[in-house]
PDB file with SEQRES, HELIX, SHEET and CRYST1 records, atoms N, CA, C and O in Angstrom:
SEQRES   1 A   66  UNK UNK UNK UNK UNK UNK UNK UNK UNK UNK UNK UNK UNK          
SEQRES   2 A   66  UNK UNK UNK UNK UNK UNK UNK UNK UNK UNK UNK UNK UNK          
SEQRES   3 A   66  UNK UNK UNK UNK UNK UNK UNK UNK UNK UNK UNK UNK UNK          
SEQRES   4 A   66  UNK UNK UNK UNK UNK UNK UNK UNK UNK UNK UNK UNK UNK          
SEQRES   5 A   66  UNK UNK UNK UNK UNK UNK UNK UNK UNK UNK UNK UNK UNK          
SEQRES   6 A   66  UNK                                                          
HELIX    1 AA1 UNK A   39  UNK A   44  1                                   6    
HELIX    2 AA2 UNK A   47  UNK A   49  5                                   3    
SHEET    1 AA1 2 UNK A  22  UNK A  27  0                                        
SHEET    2 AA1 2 UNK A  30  UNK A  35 -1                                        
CRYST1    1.000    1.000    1.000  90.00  90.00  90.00 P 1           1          
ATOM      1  N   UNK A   1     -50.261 -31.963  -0.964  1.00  0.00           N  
ATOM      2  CA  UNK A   1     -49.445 -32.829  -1.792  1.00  0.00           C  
ATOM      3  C   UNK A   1     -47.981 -32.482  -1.583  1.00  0.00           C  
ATOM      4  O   UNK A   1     -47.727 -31.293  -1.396  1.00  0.00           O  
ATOM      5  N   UNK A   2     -46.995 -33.349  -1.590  1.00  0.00           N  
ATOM      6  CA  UNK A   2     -46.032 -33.383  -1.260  1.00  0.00           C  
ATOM      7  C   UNK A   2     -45.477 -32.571  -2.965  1.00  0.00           C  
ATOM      8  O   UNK A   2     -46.096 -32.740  -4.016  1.00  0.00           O  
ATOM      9  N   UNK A   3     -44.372 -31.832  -2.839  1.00  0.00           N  
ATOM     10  CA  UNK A   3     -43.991 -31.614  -4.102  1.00  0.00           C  
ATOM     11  C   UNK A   3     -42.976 -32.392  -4.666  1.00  0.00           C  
ATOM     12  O   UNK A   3     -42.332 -32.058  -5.660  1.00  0.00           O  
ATOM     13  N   UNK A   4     -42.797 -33.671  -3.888  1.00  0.00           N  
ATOM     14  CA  UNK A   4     -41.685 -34.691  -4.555  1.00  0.00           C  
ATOM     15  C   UNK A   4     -42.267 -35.252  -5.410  1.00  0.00           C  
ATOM     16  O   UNK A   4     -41.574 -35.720  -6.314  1.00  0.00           O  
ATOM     17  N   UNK A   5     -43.753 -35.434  -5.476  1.00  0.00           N  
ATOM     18  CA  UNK A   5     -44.601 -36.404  -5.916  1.00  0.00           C  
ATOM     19  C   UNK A   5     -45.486 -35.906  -6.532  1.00  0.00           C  
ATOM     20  O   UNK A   5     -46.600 -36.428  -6.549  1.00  0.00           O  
ATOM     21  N   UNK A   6     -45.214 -34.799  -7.178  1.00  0.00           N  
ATOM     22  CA  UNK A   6     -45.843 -34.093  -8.310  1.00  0.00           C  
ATOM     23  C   UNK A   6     -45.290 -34.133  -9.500  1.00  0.00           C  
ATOM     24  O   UNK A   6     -44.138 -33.748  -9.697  1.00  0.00           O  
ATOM     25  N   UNK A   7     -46.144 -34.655 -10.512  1.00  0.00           N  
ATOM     26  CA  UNK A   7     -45.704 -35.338 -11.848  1.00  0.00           C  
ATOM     27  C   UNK A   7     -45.424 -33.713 -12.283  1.00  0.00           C  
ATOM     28  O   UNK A   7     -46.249 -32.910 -11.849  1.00  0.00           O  
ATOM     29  N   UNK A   8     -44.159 -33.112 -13.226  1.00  0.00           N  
ATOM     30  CA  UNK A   8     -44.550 -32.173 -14.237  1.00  0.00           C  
ATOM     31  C   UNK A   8     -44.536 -32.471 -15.724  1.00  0.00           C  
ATOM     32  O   UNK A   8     -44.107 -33.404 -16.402  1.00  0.00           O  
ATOM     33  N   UNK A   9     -45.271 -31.142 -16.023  1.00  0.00           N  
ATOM     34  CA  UNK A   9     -45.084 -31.476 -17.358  1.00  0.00           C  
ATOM     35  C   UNK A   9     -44.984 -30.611 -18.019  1.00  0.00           C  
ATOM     36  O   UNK A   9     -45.012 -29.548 -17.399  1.00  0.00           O  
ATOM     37  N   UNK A  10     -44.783 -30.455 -19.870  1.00  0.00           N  
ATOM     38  CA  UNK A  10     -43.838 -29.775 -20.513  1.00  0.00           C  
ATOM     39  C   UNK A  10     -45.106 -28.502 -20.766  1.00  0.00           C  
ATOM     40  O   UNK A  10     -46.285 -28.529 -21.118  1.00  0.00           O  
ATOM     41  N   UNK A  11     -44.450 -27.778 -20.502  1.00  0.00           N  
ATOM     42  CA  UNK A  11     -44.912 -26.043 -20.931  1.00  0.00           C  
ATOM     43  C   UNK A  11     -45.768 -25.836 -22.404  1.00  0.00           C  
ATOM     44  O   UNK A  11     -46.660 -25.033 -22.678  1.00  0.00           O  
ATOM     45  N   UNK A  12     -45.205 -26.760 -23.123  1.00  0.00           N  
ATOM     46  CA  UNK A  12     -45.683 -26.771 -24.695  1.00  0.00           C  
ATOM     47  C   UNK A  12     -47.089 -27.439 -24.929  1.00  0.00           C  
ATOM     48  O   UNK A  12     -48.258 -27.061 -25.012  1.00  0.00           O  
ATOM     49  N   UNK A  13     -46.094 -29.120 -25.023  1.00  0.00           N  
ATOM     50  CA  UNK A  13     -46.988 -30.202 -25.293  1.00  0.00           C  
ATOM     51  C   UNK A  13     -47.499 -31.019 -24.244  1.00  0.00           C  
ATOM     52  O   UNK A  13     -47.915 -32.137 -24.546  1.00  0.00           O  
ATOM     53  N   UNK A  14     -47.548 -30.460 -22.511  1.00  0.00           N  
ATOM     54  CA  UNK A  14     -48.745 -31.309 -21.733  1.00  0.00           C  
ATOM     55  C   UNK A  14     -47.759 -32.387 -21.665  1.00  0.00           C  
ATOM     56  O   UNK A  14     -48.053 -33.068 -20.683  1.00  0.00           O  
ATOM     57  N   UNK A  15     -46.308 -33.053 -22.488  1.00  0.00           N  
ATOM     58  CA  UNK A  15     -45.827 -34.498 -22.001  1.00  0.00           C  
ATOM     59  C   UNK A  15     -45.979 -34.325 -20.689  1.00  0.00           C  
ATOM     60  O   UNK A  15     -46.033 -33.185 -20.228  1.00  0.00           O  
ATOM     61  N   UNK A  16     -46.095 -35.717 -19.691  1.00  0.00           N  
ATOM     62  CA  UNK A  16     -45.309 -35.693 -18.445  1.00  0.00           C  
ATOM     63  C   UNK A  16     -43.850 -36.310 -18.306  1.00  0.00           C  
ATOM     64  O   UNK A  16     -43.190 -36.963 -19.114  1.00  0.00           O  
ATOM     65  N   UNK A  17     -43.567 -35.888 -17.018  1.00  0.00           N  
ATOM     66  CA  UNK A  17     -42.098 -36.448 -16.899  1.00  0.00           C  
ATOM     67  C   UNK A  17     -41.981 -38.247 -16.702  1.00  0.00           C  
ATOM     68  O   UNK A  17     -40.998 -38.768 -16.174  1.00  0.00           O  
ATOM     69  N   UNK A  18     -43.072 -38.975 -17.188  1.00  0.00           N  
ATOM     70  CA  UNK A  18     -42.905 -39.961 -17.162  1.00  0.00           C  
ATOM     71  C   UNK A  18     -43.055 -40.999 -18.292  1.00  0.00           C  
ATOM     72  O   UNK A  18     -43.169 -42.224 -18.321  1.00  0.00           O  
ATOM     73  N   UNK A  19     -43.005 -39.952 -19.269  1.00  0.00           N  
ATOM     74  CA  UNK A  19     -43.748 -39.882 -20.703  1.00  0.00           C  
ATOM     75  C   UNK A  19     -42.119 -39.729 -21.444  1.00  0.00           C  
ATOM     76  O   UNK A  19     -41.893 -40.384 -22.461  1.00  0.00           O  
ATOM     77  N   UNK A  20     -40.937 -38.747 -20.801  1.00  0.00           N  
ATOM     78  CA  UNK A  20     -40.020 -38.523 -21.672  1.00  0.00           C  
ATOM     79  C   UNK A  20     -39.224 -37.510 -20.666  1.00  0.00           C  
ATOM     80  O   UNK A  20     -39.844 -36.995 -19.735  1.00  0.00           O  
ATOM     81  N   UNK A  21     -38.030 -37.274 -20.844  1.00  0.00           N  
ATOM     82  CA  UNK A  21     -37.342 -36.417 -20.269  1.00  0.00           C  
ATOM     83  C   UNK A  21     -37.857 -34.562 -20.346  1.00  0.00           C  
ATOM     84  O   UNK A  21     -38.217 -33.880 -21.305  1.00  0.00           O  
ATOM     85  N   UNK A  22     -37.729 -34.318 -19.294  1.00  0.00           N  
ATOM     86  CA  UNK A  22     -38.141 -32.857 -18.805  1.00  0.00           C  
ATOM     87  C   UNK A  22     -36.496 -32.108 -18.699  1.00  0.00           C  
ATOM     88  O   UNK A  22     -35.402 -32.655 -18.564  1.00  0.00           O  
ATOM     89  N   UNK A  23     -36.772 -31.010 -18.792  1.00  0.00           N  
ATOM     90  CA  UNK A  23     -35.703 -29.814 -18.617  1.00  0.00           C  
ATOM     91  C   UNK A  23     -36.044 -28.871 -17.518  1.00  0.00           C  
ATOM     92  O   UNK A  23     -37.274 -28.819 -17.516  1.00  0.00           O  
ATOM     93  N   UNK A  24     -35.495 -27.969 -16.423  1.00  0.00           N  
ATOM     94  CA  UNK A  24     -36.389 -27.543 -15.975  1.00  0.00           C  
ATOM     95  C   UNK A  24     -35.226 -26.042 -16.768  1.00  0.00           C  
ATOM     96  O   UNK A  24     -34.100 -25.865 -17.234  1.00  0.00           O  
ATOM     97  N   UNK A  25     -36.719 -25.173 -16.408  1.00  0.00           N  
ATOM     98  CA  UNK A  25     -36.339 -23.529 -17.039  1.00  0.00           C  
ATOM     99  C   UNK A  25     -36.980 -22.599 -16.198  1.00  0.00           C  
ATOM    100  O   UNK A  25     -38.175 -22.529 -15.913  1.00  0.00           O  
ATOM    101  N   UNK A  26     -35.981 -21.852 -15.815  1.00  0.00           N  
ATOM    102  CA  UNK A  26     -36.317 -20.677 -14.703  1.00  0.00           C  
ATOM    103  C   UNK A  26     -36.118 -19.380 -16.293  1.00  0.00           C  
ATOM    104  O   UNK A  26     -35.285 -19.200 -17.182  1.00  0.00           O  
ATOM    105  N   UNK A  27     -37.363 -18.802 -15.895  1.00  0.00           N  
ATOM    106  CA  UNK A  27     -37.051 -17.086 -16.536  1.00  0.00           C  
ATOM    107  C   UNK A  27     -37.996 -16.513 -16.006  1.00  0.00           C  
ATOM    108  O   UNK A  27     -39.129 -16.983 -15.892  1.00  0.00           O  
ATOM    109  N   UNK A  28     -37.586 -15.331 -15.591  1.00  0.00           N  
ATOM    110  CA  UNK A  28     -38.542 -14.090 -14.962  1.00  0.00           C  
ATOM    111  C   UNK A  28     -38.768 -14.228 -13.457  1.00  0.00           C  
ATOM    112  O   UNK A  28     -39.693 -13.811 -12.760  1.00  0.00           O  
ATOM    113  N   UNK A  29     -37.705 -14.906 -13.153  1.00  0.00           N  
ATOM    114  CA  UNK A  29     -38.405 -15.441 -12.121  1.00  0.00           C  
ATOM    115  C   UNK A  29     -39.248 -16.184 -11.265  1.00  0.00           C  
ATOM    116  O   UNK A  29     -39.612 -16.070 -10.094  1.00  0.00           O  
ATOM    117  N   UNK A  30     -39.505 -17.172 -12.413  1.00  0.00           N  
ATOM    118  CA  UNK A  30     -40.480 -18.157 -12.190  1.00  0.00           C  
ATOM    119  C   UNK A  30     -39.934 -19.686 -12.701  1.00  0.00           C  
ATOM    120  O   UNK A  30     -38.944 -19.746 -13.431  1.00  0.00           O  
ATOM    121  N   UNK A  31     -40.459 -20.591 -12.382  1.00  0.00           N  
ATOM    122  CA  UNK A  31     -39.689 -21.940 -13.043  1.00  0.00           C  
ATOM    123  C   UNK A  31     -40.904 -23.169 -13.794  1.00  0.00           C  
ATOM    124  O   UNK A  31     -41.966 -23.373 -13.206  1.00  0.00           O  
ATOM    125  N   UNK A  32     -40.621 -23.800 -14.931  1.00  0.00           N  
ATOM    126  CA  UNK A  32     -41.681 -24.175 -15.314  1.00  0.00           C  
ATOM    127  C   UNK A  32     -40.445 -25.447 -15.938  1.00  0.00           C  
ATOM    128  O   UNK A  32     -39.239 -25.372 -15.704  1.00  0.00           O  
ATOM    129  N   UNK A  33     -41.211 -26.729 -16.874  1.00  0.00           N  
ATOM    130  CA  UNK A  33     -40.758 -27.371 -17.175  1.00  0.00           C  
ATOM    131  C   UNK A  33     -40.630 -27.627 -18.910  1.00  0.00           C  
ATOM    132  O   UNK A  33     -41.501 -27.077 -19.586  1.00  0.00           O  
ATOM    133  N   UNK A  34     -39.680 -28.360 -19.561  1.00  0.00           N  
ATOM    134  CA  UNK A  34     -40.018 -28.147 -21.113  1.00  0.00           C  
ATOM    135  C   UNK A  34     -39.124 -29.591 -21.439  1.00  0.00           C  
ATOM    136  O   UNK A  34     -37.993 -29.804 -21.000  1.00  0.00           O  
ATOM    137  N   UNK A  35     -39.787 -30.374 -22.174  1.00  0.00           N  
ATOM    138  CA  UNK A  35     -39.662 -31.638 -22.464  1.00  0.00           C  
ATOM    139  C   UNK A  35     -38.193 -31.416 -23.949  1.00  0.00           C  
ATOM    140  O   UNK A  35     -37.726 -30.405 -24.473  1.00  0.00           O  
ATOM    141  N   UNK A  36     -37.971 -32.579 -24.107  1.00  0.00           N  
ATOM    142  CA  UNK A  36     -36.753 -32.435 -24.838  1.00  0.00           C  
ATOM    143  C   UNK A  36     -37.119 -32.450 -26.587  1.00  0.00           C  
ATOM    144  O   UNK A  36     -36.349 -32.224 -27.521  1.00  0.00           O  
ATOM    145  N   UNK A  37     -38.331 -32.742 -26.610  1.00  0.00           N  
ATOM    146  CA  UNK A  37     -38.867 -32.877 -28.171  1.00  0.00           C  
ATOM    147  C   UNK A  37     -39.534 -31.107 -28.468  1.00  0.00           C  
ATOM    148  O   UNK A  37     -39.876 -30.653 -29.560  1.00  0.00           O  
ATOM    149  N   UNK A  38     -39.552 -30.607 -27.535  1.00  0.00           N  
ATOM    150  CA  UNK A  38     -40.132 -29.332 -27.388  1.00  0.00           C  
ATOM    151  C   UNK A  38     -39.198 -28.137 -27.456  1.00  0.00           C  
ATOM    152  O   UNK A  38     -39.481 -27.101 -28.058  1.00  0.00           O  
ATOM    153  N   UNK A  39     -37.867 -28.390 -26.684  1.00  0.00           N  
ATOM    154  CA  UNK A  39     -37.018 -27.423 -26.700  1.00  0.00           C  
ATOM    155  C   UNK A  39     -36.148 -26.459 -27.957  1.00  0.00           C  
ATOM    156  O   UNK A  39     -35.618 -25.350 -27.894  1.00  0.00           O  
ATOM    157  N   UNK A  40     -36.276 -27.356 -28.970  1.00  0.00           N  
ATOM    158  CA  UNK A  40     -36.077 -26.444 -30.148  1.00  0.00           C  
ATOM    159  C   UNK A  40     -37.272 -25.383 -30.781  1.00  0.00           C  
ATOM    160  O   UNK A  40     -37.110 -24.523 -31.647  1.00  0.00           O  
ATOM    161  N   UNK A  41     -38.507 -25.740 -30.056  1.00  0.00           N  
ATOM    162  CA  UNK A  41     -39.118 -24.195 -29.854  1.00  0.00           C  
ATOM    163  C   UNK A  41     -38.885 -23.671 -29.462  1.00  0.00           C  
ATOM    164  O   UNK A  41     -38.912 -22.607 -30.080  1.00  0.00           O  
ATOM    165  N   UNK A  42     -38.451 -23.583 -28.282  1.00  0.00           N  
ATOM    166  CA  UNK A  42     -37.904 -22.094 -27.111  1.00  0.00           C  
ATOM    167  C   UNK A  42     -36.859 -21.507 -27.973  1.00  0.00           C  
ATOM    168  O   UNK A  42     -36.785 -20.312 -28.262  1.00  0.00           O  
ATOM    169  N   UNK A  43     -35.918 -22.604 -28.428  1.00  0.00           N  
ATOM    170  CA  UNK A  43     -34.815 -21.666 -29.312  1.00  0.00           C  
ATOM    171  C   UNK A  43     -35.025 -21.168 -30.577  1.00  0.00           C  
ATOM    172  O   UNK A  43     -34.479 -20.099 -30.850  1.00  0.00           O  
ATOM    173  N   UNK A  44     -35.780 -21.779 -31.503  1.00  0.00           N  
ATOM    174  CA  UNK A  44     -36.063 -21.278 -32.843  1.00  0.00           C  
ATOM    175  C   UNK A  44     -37.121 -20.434 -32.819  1.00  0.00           C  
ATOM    176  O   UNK A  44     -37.071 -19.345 -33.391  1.00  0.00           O  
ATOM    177  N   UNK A  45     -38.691 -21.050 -31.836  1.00  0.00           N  
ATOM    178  CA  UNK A  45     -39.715 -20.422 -32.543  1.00  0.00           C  
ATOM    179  C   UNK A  45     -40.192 -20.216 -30.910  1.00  0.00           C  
ATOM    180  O   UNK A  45     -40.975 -20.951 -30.310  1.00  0.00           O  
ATOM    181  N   UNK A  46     -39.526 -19.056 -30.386  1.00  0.00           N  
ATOM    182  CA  UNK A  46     -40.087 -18.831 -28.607  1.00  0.00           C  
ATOM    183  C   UNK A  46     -41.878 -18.630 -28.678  1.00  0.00           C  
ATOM    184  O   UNK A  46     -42.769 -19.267 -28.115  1.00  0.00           O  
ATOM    185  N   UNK A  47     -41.936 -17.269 -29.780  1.00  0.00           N  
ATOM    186  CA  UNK A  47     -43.159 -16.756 -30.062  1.00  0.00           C  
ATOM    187  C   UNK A  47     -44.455 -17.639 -29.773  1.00  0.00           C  
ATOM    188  O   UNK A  47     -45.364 -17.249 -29.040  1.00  0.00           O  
ATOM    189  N   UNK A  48     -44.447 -18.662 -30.315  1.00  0.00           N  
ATOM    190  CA  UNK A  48     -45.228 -20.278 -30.052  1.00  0.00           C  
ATOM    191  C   UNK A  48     -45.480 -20.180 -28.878  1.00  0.00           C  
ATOM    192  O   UNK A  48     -46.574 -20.665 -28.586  1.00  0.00           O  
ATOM    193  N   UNK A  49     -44.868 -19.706 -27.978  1.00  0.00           N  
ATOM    194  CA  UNK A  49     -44.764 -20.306 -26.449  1.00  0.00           C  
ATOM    195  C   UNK A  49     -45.504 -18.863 -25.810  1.00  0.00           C  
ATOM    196  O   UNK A  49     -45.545 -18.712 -24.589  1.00  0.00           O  
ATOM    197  N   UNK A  50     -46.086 -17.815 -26.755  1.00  0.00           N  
ATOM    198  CA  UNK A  50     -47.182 -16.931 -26.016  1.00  0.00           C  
ATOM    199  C   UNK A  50     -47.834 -17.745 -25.142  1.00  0.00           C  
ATOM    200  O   UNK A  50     -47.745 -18.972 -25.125  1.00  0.00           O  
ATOM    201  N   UNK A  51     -48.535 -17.020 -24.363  1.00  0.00           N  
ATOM    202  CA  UNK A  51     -49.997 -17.841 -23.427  1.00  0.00           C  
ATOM    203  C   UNK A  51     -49.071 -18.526 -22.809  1.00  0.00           C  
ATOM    204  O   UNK A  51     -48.727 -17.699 -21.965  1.00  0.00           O  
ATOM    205  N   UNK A  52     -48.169 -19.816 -22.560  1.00  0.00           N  
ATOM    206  CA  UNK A  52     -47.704 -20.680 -21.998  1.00  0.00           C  
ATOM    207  C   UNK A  52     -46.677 -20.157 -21.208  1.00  0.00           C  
ATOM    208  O   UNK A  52     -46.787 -20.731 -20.125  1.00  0.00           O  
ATOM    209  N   UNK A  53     -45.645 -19.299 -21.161  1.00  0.00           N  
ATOM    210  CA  UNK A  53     -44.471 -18.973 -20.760  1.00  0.00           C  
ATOM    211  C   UNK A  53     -44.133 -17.392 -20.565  1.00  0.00           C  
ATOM    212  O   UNK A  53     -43.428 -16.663 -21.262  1.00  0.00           O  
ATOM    213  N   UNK A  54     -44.817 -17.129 -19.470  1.00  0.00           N  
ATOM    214  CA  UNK A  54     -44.887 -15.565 -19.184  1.00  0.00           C  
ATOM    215  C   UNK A  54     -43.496 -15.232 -19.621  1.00  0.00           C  
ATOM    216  O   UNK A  54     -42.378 -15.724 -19.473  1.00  0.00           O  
ATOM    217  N   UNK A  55     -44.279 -13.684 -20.517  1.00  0.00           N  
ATOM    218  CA  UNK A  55     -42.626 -13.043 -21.336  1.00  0.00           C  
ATOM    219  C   UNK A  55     -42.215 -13.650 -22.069  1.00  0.00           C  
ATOM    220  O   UNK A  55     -41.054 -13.419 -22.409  1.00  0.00           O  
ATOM    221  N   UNK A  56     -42.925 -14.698 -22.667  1.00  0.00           N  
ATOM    222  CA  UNK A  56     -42.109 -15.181 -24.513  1.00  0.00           C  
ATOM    223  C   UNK A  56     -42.560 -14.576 -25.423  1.00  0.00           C  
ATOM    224  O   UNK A  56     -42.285 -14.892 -26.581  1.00  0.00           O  
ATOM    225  N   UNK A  57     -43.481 -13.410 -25.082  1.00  0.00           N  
ATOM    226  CA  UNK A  57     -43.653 -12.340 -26.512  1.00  0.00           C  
ATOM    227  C   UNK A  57     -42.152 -11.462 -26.677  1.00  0.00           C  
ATOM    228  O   UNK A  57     -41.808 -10.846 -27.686  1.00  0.00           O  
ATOM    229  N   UNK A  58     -41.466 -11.576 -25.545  1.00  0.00           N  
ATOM    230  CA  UNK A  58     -40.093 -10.793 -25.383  1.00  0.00           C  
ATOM    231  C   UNK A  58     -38.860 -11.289 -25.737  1.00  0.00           C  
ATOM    232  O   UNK A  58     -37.953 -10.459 -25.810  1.00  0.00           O  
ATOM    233  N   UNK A  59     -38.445 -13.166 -26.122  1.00  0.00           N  
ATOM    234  CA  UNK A  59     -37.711 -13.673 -26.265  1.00  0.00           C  
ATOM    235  C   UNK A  59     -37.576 -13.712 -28.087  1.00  0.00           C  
ATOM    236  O   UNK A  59     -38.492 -13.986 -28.863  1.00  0.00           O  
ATOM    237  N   UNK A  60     -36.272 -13.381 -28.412  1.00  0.00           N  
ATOM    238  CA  UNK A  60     -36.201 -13.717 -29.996  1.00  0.00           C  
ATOM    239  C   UNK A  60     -35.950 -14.987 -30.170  1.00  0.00           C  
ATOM    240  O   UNK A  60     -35.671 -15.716 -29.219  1.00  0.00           O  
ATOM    241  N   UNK A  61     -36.018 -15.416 -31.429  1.00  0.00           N  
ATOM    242  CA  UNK A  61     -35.172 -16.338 -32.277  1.00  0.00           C  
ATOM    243  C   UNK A  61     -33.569 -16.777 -32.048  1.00  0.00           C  
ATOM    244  O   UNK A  61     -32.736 -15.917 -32.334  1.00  0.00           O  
ATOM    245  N   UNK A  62     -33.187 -17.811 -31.647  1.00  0.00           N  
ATOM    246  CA  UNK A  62     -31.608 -17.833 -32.199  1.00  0.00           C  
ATOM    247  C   UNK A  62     -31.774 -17.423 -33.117  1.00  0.00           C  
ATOM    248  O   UNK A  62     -32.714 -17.504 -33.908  1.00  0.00           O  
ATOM    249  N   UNK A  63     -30.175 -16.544 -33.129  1.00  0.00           N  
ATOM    250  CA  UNK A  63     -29.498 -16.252 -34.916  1.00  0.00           C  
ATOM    251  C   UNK A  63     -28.688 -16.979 -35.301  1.00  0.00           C  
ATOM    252  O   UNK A  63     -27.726 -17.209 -34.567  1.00  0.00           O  
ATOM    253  N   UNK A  64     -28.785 -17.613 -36.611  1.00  0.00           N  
ATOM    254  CA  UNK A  64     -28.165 -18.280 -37.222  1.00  0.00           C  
ATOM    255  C   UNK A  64     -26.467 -18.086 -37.708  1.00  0.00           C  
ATOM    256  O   UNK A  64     -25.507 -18.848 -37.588  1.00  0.00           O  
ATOM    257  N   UNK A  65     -26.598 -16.707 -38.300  1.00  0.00           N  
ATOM    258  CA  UNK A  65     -25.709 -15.796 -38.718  1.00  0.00           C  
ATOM    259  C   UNK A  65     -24.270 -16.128 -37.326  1.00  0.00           C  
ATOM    260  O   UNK A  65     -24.353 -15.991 -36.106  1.00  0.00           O  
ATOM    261  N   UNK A  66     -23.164 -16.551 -38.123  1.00  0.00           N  
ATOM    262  CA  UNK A  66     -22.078 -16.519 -37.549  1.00  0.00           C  
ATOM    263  C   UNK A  66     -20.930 -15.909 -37.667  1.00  0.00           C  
ATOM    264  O   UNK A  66     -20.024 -16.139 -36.866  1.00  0.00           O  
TER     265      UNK A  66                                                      
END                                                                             
């Protein structure tokens, strides 16, 4: 398969990129994709994203505190 023509989809919720806009996210060295209804998990609630996103037992919370 060509990799132009490989649908992705979001790390979380399974969207595809034809379903809604994708983000792409490199960490650890690796690159995966995360849809835009999804991304205020990575920042508020990473933890969620165990199992799915090697090394999000390691990512905190934004802090609110300014």
């Amino acid at each position: 398969m060509n990799p132009n023509d490989a649908t992705f989809t979001c790390l979380n919720c399974g969207r595809p990129e034809t379903a809604g806009p994708l983000v792409a996210l490199r960490y650890n060295g690796g690159q995966t994709w995360i849809c835009s209804q999804c991304l205020p998990v990575l920042i508020h609630h990473p933890q969620r994203l165990v199992g799915r996103l090697a090394g999000a037992e390691n990512l905190a919370p934004a802090s609110h505190d300014h």
